[in-house]
C-alpha positions as CSV (number, residue, x, y, z in Angstrom):
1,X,0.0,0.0,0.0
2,X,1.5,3.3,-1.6
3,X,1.5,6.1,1.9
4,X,2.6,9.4,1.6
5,X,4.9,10.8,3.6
6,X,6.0,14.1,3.8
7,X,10.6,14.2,4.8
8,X,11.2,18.1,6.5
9,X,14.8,18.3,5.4
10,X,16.5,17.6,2.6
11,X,20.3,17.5,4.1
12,X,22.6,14.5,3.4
13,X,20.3,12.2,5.9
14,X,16.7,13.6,5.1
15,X,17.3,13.2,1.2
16,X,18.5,9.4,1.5
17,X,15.9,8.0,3.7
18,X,13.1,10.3,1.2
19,X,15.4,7.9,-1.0
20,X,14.4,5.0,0.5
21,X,10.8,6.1,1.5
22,X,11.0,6.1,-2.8
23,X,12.2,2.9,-3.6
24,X,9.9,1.5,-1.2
25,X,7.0,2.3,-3.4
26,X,5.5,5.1,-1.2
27,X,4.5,8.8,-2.3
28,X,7.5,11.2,-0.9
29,X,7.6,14.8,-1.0
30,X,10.8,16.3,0.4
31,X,10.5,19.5,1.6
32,X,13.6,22.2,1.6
33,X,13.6,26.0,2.5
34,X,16.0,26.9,0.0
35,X,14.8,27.1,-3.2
36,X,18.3,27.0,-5.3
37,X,18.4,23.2,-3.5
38,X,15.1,22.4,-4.6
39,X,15.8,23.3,-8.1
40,X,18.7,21.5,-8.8
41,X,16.5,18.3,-6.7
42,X,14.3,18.6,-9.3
43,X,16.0,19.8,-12.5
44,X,19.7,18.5,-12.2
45,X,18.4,15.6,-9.7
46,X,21.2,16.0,-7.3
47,X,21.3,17.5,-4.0
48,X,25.6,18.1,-4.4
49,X,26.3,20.2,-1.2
50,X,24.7,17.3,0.9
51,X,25.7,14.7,-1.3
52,X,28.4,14.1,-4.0
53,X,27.8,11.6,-7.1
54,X,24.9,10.6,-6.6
55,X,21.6,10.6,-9.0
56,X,18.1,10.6,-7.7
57,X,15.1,9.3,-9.7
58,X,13.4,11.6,-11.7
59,X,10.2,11.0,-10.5
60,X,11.3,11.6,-6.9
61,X,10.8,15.5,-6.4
62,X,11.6,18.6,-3.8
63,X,9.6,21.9,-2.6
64,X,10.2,24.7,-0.9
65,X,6.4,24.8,0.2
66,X,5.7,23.3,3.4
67,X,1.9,23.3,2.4
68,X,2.9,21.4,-0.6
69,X,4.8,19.1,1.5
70,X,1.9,18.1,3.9
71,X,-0.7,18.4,1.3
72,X,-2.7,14.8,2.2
73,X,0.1,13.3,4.1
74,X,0.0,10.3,5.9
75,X,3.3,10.4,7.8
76,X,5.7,13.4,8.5
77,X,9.3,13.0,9.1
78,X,11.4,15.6,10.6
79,X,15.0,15.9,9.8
80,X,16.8,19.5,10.8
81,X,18.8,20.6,13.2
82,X,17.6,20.2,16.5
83,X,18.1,24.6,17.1
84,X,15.2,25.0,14.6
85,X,12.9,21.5,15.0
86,X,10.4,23.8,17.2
87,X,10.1,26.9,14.9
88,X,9.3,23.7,12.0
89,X,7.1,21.8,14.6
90,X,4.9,25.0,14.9
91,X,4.5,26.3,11.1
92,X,3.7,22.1,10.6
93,X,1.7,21.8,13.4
94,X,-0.9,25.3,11.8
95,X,-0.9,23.6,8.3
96,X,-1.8,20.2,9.8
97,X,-4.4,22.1,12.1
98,X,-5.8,23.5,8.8
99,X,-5.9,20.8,6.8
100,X,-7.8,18.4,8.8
101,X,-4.5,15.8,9.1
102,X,-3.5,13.7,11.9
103,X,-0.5,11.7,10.7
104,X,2.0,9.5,12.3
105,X,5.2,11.7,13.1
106,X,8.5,10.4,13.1
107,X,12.3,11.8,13.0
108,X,15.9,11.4,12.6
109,X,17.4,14.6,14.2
110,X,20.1,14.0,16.3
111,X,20.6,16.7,19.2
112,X,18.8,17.9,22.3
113,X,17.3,21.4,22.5
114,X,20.1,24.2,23.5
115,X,18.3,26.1,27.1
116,X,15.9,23.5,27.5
117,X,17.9,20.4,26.8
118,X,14.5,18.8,25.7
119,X,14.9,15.3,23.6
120,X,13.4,16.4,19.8
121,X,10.2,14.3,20.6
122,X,9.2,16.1,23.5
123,X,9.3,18.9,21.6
124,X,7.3,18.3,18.5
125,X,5.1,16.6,21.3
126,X,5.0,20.5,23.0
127,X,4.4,22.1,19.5
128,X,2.0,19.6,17.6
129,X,-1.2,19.5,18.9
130,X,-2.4,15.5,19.7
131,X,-5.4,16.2,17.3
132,X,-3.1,16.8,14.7
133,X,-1.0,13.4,15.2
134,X,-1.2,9.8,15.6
135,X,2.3,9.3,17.7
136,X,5.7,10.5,17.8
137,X,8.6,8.4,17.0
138,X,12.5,7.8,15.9
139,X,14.8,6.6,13.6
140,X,18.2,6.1,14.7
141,X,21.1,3.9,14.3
142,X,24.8,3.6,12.6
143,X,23.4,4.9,8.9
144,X,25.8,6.7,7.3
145,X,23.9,8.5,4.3
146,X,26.5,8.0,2.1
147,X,27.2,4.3,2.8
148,X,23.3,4.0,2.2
149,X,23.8,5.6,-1.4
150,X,26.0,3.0,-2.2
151,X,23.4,0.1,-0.4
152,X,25.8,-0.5,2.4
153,X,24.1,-3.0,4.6
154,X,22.5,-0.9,7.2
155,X,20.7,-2.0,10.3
156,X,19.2,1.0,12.5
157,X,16.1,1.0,15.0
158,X,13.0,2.8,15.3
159,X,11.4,3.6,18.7
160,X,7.8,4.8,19.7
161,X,6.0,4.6,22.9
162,X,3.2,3.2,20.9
163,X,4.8,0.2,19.2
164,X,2.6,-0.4,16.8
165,X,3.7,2.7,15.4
166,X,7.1,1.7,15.5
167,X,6.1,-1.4,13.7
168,X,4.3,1.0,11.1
169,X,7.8,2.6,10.2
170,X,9.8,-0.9,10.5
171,X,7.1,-1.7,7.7
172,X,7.7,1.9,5.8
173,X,11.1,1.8,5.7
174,X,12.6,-1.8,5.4
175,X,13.8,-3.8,2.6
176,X,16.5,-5.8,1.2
177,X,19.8,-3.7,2.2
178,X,17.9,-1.7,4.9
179,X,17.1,-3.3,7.9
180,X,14.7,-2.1,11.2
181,X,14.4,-3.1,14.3
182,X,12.2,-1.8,17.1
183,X,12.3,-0.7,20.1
184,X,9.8,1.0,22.8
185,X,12.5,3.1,24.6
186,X,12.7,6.5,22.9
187,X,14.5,8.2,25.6
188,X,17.6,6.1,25.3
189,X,17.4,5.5,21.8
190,X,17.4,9.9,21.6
191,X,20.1,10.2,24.2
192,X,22.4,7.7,22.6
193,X,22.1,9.5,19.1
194,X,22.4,12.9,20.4
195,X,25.5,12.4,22.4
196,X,27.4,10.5,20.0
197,X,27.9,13.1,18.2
198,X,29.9,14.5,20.9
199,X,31.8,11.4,21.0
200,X,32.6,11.9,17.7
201,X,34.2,15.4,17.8
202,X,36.5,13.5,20.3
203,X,37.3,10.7,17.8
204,X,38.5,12.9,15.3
205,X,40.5,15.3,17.3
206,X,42.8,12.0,18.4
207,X,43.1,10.7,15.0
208,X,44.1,14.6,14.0
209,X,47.0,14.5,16.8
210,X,48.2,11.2,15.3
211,X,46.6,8.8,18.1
212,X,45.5,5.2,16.9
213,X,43.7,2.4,17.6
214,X,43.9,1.8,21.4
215,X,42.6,5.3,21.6
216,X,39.7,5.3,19.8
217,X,38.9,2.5,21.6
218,X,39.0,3.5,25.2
219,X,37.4,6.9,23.7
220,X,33.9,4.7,22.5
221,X,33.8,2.5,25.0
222,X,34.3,4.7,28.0
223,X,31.8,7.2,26.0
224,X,29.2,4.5,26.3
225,X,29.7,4.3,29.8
226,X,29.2,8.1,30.1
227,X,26.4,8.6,27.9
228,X,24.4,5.1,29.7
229,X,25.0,7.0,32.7
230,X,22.7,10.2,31.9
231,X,20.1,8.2,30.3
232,X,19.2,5.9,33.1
233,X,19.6,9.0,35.4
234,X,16.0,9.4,32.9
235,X,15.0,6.2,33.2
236,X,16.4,4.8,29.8
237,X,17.1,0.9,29.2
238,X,21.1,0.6,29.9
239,X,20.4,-2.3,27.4
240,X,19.5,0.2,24.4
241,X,23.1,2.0,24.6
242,X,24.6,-1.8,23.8
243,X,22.6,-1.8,21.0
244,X,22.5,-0.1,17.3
245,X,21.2,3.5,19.0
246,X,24.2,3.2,21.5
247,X,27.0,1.7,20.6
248,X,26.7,0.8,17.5
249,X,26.0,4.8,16.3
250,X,29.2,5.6,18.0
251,X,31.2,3.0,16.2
252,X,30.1,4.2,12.5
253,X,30.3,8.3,13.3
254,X,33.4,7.7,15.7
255,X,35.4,6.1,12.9
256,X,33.9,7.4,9.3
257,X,35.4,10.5,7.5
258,X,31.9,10.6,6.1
259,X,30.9,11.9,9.7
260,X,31.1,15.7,9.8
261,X,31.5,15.7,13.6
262,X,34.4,13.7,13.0
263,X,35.4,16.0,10.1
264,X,35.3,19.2,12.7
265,X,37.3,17.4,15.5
266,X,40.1,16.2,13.1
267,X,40.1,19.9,12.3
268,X,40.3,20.9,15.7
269,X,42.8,18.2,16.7
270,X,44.9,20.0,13.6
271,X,44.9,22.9,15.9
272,X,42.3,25.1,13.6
273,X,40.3,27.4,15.1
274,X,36.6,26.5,16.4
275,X,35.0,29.5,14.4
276,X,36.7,28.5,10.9
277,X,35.4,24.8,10.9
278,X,32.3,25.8,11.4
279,X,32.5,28.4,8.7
280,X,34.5,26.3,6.3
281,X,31.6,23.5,7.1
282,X,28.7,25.3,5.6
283,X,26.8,22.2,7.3
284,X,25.0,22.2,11.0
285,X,27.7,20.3,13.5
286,X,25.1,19.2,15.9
287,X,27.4,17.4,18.1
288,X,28.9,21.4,19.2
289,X,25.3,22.4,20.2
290,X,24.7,18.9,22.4
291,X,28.1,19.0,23.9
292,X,26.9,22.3,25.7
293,X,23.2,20.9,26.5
294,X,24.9,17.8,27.5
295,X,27.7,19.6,29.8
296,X,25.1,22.2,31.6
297,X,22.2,19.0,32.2
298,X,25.0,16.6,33.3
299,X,26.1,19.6,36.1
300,X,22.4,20.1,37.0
301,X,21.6,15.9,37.2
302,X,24.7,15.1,39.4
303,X,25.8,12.8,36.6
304,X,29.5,12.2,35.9
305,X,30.7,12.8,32.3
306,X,34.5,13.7,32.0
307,X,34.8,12.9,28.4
308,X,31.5,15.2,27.2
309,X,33.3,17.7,29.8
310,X,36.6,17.6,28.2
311,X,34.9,18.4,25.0
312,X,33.2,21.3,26.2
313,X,36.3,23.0,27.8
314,X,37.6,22.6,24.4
315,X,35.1,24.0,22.4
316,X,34.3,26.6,24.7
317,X,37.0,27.7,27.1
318,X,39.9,27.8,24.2
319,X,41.7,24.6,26.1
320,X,43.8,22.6,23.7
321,X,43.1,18.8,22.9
322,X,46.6,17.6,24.4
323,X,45.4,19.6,28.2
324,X,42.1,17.8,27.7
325,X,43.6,14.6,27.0
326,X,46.4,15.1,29.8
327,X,43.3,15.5,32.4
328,X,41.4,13.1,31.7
329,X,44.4,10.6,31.2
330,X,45.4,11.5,35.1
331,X,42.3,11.2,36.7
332,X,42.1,9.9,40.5
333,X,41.7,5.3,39.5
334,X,38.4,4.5,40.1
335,X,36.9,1.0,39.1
336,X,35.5,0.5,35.8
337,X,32.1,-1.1,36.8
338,X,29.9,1.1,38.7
């Protein structure tokens, strides 16, 4: 059964799962605000500043009209930065209102909510109105979009509350080199794919100072640790940051050049300034915006998180990646479990 489904966000991620969503046999209409990207979408069909040599179907087409977008919709997915998720939630949430729709919601943003430190489904739950939606869900996991371009086998997880919502999108979005699992905790599955991000920044700074493999490793696995930490403190499953929402997220974006919070700490491991990555970037480096949601909310929960800590003083207090490595290297011993 052909569903339409509405993808707010045509970055490097929105664009390949409206991809997906296309090859799947539904109805997609991807939505972008700037209309020189929507041109070349639908003229050119590429989408270059996201991603590089690839082709998108003809038939598959972009809009700069939200209205458009929604027009009949049965499902929405959200996929922009998580600064601007609640400006979109509430022009979405008026056209929805207007047009009589009540769709399942669902995103892929990866970030908390700078000031508020919100997860991105409590706030599209704040800004759109239950009459206008069935349930709220997310899509998360080690998914690379450009090792889906090339149908990299990719196995990610949706989460919902309501699971037979999040059986709705295992159904929407699976097939032969795209694989879904489920899973009904949406707080850890959030928390694990915002914070990796931050994990990543930390990845790439070592690998720009030279550091290898043992490294990376204690940086991942004691970033786990970490990031399980403040997620149980909100009652997530310590199971779900084992899994491909945890773990799993970290391994791809802690290790892949593809990952642009990898990109920006390899830059800032090289010793270039904060303010010229993200310039030179011209993309949103969500794991800079989490690391100082993630730094104030650990402070105000009592939770422990040297590592997201170490980040922050880097990116905000002009301390250089060797100091930050140095302290966290000569911390008091402590035991590993516990």
């Amino acid at each position: 059964m052909t569903e339409k489904v509405a993808v707010i966000g045509a970055g490097s991620w929105g664009s390949m799962l409206a991809y997906i969503l296309h090859q799947n046999g539904n109805d997609v209409r991807l939505y972008a605000r700037n209309l020189d990207q929507v041109n070349e979408f639908n003229q050119e069909h590429t989408n270059t500043r996201y991603l590089k040599d690839f082709t998108f179907p003809e038939e598959m087409k972009a809009t700069n009209s939200l209205e458009e977008a929604l027009d009949g919709v049965d499902n929405v997915l959200f996929i922009v930065p998580s600064q601007v998720t609640r400006s979109v939630a509430k022009q979405v949430n008026s056209i929805l209102a207007e047009q009589k729709l009540q769709p399942y919601l669902i995103h892929g943003s990866k970030g908390l909510e700078k000031g508020s430190f919100k997860r991105i489904s409590q706030v599209l739950e704040e800004e759109i109105s239950a009459a206008n939606r069935k349930s709220i869900s997310v899509i998360s996991g080690p998914s690379q979009a450009e090792g889906v371009a090339k149908q990299d086998p990719t196995l990610i997880t949706v989460a919902s509350e309501d699971m037979k919502s999040a059986e709705h999108f295992q159904k929407l979005f699976m097939n032969d080199y795209f694989r879904v699992y489920t899973n009904n905790d949406i707080i850890g599955v959030e928390i694990g794919g915002a914070l990796k991000n931050i994990i990543a920044l930390g990845a790439g700074a070592l690998y720009g100072l030279g550091y290898g493999d043992n490294a990376k490793a204690a940086l991942m696995t004691r970033g786990v640790a970490e990031i399980s930490r403040l997620g149980v403190s909100f009652g997530a499953n310590p199971q779900t940051f084992t899994g491909l929402s945890g773990m799993g997220d970290i391994i791809v974006t802690a290790t892949s050049s593809d990952s642009r919070n990898w990109r920006a700490g390899y830059q800032l491991g090289k010793g270039k300034k904060l303010d010229d990555i993200v310039s030179d970037m011209g993309m949103v480096i969500e794991g800079i915006a989490t690391s100082e949601a993630v730094f104030d909310l650990a402070k105000e929960r009592g939770v422990e998180m040297p590592i997201t800590n170490a980040i922050h003083s880097v990116l905000n207090d002009d301390e250089t990646v060797q100091t930050a490595i140095a302290k966290l290297m000569t911390r008091e011993g402590r035991s590993e479990i516990g």
